[in-house]
C-alpha positions in Angstrom: 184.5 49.4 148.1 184.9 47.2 145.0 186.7 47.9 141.9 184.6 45.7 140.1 180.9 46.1 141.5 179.5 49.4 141.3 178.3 50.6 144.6 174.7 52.8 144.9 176.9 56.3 145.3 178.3 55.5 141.6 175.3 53.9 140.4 173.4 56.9 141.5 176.1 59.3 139.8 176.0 57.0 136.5 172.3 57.8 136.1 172.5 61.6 136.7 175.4 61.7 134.2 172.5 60.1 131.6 170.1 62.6 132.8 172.7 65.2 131.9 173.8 64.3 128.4 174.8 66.2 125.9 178.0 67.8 127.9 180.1 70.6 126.9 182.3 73.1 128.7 182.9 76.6 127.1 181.5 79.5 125.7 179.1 80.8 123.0 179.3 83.9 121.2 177.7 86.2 118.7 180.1 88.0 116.5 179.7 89.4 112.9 182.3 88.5 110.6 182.5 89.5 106.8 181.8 87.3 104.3 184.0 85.8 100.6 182.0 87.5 98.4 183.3 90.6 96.6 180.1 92.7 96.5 178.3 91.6 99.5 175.9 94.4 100.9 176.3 93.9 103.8 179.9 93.9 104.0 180.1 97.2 102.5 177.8 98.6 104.7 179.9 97.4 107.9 176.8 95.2 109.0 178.9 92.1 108.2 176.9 88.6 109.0 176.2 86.9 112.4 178.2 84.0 113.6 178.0 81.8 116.9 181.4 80.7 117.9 182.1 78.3 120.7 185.0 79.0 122.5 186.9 76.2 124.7 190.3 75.4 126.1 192.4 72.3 125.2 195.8 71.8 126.6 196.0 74.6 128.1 195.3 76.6 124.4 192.0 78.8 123.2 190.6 77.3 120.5 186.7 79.1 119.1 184.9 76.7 116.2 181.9 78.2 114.2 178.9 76.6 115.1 175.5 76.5 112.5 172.8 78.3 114.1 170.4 74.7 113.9 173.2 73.7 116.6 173.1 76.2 118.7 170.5 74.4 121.0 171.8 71.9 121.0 175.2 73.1 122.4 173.3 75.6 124.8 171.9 72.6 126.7 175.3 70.9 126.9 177.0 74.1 128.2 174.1 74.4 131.0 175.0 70.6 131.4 178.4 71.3 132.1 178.0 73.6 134.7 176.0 71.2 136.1 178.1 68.7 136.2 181.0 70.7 137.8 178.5 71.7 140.6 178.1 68.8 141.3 181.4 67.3 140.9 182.3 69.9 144.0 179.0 68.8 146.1 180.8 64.8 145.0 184.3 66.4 146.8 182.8 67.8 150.1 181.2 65.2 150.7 184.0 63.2 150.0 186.0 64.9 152.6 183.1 64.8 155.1 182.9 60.9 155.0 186.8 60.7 155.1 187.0 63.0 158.2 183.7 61.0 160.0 185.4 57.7 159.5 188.9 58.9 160.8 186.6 60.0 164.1 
């Protein structure tokens, strides 16, 4: 296999990486969290105010970011992408083995 000529396997995996974008891997959640304001309501009341947070790990650390509820879409899709992607980076492995253990006979 060349280095510097795509073969039809990568070619094929280039596409369905197109068809896949936006990626993520992670987690979304609801949480309520109070707010800055000194007299808030809601804060009082122990309601608090809805947040999405998505949750990911980097180096081995847990990090969460607040995420705008227009985003949340957005980053839904890319989550389901990303499991996607690692199924069928694990279909890409057995049948990497396979071929490897046809060819050695």
């Amino acid at each position: 296999m060349s280095k510097t000529q795509p073969t039809t396997e990568l070619q094929t995996l280039l596409n369905e990486l197109g068809n896949m974008w936006p990626l993520a891997k992670g987690s979304l959640t609801f949480v309520r969290k109070p707010c800055i304001r000194p007299n808030c309501t809601a804060c009082r009341s122990g309601r608090k105010h809805q947040a999405i947070l998505f949750s990911f790990t980097k180096r081995r650390k847990r990090f969460c970011r607040y995420v705008p509820t227009y985003l949340e879409p957005l980053l839904r899709r890319a989550l389901a992408n990303g499991r996607r992607l690692e199924e069928r980076l694990v279909e890409l492995g057995e049948e990497l083995l396979q071929r490897y253990r046809q060819q050695r006979g």
